[in-house]
N, C-alpha and C positions, 0 to 999 in steps of 0.2 A: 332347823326343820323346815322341810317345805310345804306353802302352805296349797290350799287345792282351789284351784281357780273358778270350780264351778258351787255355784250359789247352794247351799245346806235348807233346801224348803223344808218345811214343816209338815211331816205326814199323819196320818192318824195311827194310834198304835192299834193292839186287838182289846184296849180294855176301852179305846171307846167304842170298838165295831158291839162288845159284849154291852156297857152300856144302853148305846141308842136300841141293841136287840131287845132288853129290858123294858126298856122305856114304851117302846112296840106290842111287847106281851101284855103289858098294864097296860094299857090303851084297848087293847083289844077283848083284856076281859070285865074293862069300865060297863059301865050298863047306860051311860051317857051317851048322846047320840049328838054332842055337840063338839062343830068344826074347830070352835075357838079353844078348847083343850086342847088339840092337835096340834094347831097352830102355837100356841104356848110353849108346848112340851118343846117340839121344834125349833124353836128362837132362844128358849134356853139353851140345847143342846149346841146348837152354833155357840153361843156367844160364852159358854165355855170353854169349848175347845178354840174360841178366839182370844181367851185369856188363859189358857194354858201357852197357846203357840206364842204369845207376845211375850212371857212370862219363861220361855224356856231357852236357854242359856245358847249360845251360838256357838257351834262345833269350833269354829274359830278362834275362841275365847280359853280351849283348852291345851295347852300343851303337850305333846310325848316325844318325850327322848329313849332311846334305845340305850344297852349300857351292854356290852357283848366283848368276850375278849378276841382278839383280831384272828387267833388262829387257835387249834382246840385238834387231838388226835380220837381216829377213828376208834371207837371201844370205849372212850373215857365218855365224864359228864360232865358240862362246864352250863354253869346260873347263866340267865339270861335275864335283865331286870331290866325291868319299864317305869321310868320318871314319869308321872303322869299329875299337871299342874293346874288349876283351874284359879283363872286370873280374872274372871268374871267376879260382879260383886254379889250375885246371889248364888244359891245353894244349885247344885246341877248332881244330874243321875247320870253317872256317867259308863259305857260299853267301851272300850281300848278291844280290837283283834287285828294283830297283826298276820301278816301274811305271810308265814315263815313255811321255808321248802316243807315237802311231808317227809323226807330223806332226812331233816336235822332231827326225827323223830325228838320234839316237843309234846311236855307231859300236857301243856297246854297254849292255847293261842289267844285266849281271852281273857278278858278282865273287867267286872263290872264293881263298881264302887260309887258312894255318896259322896262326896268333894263339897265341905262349905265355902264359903266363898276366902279366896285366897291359899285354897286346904290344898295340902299334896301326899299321893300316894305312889309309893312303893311297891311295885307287886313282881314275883321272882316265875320264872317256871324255867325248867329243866330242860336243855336238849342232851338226846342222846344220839348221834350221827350215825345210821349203819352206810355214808356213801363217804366220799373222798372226793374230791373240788373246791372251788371255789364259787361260795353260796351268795349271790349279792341280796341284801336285803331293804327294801325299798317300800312297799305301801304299808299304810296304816288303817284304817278307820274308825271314826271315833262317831260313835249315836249318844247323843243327848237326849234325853228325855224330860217332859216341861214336868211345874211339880203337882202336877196330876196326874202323871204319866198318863194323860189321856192322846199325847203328840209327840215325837220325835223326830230330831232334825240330826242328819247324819251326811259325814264328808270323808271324803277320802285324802290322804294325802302321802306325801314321798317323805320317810324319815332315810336319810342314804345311810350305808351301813352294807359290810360284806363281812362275811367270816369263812376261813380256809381252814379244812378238815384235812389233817397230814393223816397217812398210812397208819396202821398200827402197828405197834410195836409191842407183841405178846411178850416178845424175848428178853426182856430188856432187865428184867431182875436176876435171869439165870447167866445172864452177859456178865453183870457187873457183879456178880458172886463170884464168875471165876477169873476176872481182873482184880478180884479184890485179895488172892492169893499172892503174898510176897514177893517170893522170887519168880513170882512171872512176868515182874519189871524188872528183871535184873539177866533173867537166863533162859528166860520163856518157861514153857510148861513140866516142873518141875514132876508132877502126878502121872502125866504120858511119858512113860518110856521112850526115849528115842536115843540114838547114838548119834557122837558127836558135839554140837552145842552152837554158840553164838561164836562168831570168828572173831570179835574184839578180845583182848586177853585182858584182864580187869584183875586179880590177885591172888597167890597162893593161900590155900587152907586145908586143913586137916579132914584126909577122908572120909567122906559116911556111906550107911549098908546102899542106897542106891547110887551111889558115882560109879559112873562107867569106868572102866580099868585103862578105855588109852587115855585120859586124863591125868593118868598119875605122872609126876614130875620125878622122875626116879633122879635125878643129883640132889635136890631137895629131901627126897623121903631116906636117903642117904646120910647125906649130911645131916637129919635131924632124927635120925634113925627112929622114926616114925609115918605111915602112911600120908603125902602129901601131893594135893591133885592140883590141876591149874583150873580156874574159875575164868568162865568167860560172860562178855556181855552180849545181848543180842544186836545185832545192829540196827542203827536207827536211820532215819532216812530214807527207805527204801520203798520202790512202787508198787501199790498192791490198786489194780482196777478193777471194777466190777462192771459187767457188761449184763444186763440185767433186759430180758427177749423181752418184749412184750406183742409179739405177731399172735399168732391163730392159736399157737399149742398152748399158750398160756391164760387163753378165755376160758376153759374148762374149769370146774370148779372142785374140789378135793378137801371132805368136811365141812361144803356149803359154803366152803371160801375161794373164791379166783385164784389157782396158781399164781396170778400174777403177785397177788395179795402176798404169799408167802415168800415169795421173791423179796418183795421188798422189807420184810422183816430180818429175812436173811442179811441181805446189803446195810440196812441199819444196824444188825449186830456187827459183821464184818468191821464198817466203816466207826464205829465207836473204839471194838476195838484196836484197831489200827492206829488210828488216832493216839489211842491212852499209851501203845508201846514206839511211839514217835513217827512210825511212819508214815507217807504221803501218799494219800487214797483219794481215787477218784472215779467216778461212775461214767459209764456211757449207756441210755437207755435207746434202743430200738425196736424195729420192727420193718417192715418195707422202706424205711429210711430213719435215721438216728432222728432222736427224740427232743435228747437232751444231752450236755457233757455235764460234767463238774471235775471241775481244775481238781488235779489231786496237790492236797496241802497235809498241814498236819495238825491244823491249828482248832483249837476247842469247840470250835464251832462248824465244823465241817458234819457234824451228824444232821446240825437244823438247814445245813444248805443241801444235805444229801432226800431230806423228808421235802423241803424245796423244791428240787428237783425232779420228783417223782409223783407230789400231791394230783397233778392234774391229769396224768397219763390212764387211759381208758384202754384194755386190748385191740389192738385190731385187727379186725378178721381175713387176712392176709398172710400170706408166706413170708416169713419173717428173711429179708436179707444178711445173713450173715456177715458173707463174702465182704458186701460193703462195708459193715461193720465194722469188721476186724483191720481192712485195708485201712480205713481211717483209725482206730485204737494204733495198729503198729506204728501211722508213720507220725503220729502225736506225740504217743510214748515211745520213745527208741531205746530210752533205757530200758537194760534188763527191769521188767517186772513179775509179780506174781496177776494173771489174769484169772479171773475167775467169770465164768460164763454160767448165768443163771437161766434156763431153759427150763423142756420138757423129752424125755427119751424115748421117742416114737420114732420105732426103725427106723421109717421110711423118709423123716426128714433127716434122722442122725445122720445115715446113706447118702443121702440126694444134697441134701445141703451145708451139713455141720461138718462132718469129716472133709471134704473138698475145700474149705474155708478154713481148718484146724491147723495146716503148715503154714499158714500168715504168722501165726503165735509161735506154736511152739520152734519154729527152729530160733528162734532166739530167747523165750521167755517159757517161763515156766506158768502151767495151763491147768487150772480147777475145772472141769464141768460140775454142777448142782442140779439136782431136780428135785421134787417133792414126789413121792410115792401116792397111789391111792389105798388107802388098805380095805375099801369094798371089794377094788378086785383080786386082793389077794385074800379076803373073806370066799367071796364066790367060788375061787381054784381050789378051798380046800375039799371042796365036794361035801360025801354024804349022802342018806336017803335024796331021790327026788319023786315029787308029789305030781309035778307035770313036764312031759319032756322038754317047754322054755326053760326050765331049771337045770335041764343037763346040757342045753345049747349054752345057756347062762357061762355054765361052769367049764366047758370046751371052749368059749370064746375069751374068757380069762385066764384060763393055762395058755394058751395061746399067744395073748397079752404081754404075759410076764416072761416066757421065755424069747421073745420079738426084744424084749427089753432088756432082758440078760445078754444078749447077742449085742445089743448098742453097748452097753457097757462094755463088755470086751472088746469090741473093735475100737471105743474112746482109749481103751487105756492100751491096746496095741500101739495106738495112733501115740503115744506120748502121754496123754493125760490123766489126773488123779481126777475121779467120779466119785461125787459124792451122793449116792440116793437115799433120801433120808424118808422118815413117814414124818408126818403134819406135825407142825409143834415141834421137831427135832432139828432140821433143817437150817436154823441159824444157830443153832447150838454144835452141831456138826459142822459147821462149816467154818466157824471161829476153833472148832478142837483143830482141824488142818490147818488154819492159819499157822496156829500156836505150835505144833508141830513140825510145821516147815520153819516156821524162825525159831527155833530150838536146835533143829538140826545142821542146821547152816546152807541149804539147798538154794536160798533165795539169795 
């Protein structure tokens, strides 16, 4: 702990200011007309508050350690406990207020407690974080009060200390429910219908009501004159990137949360499960220029290096470069991969910038776009009575909207690409069903 260089005077508190006002009243309604009363009263009053302040314990004298885990996700609640030790040999009143962000939204900042001499206190409070960064945490100050509280002596000092708030991750229960489905480590998405399968061939077994029919091994179901298909594995290994916008279209907010927000819960669904089915995921974040990479791996911890790489990214209010982007993702990854482009589907950027940038990918790799939907403005286009004509502009500016945005869809998936538009909350649940989908089917 550091300690604070400037000297902890001794002030008066407000129960001496209430005192001496006492002492004031009674004087003034004495019926004595004598100075030496006065003067009494007054040399008392000093010479308590002079053995209070010599009597009251030296900010110095007291300890605080912070106890904070180093990193904590946006939505959760993680203890935040204060060591607070007093090494003096008499009894001290002691104030601990730390100076904690207003963003770690803390149930509290303060702490006041009695401490005898040698005595330590434990005292906990709560953050609940609604930002995302890296919070450094650094002043303290600790008031001591004498044991009159008629004076207190108060100092500031540097406890060093930071805590980093990763994204959240809504998804992450409906994630691993449907990785927690059997043979979706063995064949992919057994529940989605798809034709075809995993290109590894792994062993023959006996028909069921959903096996696709080219599957069946007809010299086998021959020779065993019984229905018998061929069972494949998915393959493992293989490139899945995420290219996750973070320019100008994704500062807007959709359920009081930043597009950008839901992007990244997407990409930690994604990249978990990718992970858990072997293969090598790795993000590129930008906007007028790349942000950040993460090497695609496959290893167990590729989810807390993907929350890593995303904790400090803020929108920025600029035209997001794709072009560049992409130029750098292809000539990184040359392997065939599956790209996934996490944006927003505003004609006029799909037009001007997304499509012109889209043949980098796809002539060699296969190419997800994702967005997140608003559903206000597909509340407002459904119409209805209107009470003031902004409510019919309202509702003409929103049909408007969505059909701008059906038009981008169609030209993405002209262009070669699988669109995904999901509503809030669905969107990395959707985008893991097309993962699952495509290594099911053997397209990647």
């Amino acid at each position: 702990m550091t300690k604070s260089s400037r000297p902890a005077y001794p002030v008066p508190t407000v129960w001496f200011a209430a005192l001496a006002a006492l002492t004031g009243l009674a004087l003034f309604a004495w019926t004595g007309r004598s100075w030496s009363a006065l003067l009494v009263v007054e040399v008392a009053l000093v010479a308590v508050l002079a053995i209070d302040a010599l009597t009251c314990v030296a900010p110095k004298r007291i300890d605080v350690h912070r106890e904070v885990p180093e990193s904590m996700t946006m939505g959760e609640s993680v203890d935040l406990t204060w060591q607070v030790d007093n090494r003096a040999k008499r009894l001290a009143r002691v104030t601990v207020t730390d100076a904690l962000w207003p963003s770690l939204g803390a149930t509290r900042r303060r702490v006041t407690a009695t401490l005898h001499a040698g005595g330590r206190l434990r005292a906990h409070t709560v953050l609940h974080p609604t930002r995302r960064g890296r919070f450094p945490l650094h002043d303290v100050t600790v008031r001591v009060e004498g044991p009159l509280r008629l004076v207190s002596r108060q100092a500031t000092r540097g406890v060093p200390g930071a805590i980093r708030v990763m994204p959240a991750y809504p998804s992450r229960e409906e994630v691993q429910r449907r990785m927690r489905v059997p043979r979706v480590l063995e064949v992919g998405l057994r529940s989605i219908r798809t034709s075809g399968g995993g290109k590894e061939f792994d062993q023959l077994r006996e028909f069921r009501p959903d096996d696709d029919f080219r599957r069946i091994d007809w010299p086998a179901t021959v020779r065993l004159q019984r229905p018998i298909v061929r069972q494949y594995r998915t393959e493992r290994n293989q490139n899945v990137v995420l290219l996750l916008d973070n320019g100008r279209v994704m500062a807007g907010t959709v359920g009081g949360v930043p597009r950008v927000e839901h992007g990244m819960d997407a990409v930690l669904a994604v990249v978990q499960s990718a992970s858990r089915l072997g293969d090598r995921v790795g993000m590129v974040a930008f906007d007028r220029q790349v942000r950040s990479i993460l090497v695609p791996t496959n290893g167990k911890s590729q989810l807390g290096r993907a929350a890593e790489a995303m904790f400090m990214l803020e929108p920025e209010y600029s035209e997001s470069a794709y072009q560049e982007a992409f130029n750098l993702a292809a000539a990184r990854f040359r392997r065939r991969s599956l790209f996934v482009v996490i944006t927003d589907l505003v004609e006029a950027v799909v037009e001007q910038a997304l499509l012109p940038a889209l043949p980098t990918l796809t002539k060699r790799h296969l190419v997800v776009v994702a967005a997140v939907q608003d559903p206000a403005v597909q509340q407002w286009a459904q119409g209805g009575e209107h009470t003031w004509p902004s409510e019919a502009f309202r509702e003409a500016a929103a049909v408007s909207h969505l059909y701008q945005r059906s038009r981008a869809v169609a030209r993405l998936r002209a262009a070669g690409a699988t669109v995904v538009d999901a509503a809030p909350g669905r969107l990395a649940i959707e985008l893991v069903d097309t993962y699952l989908e495509i290594k099911a089917s053997g397209r990647l």
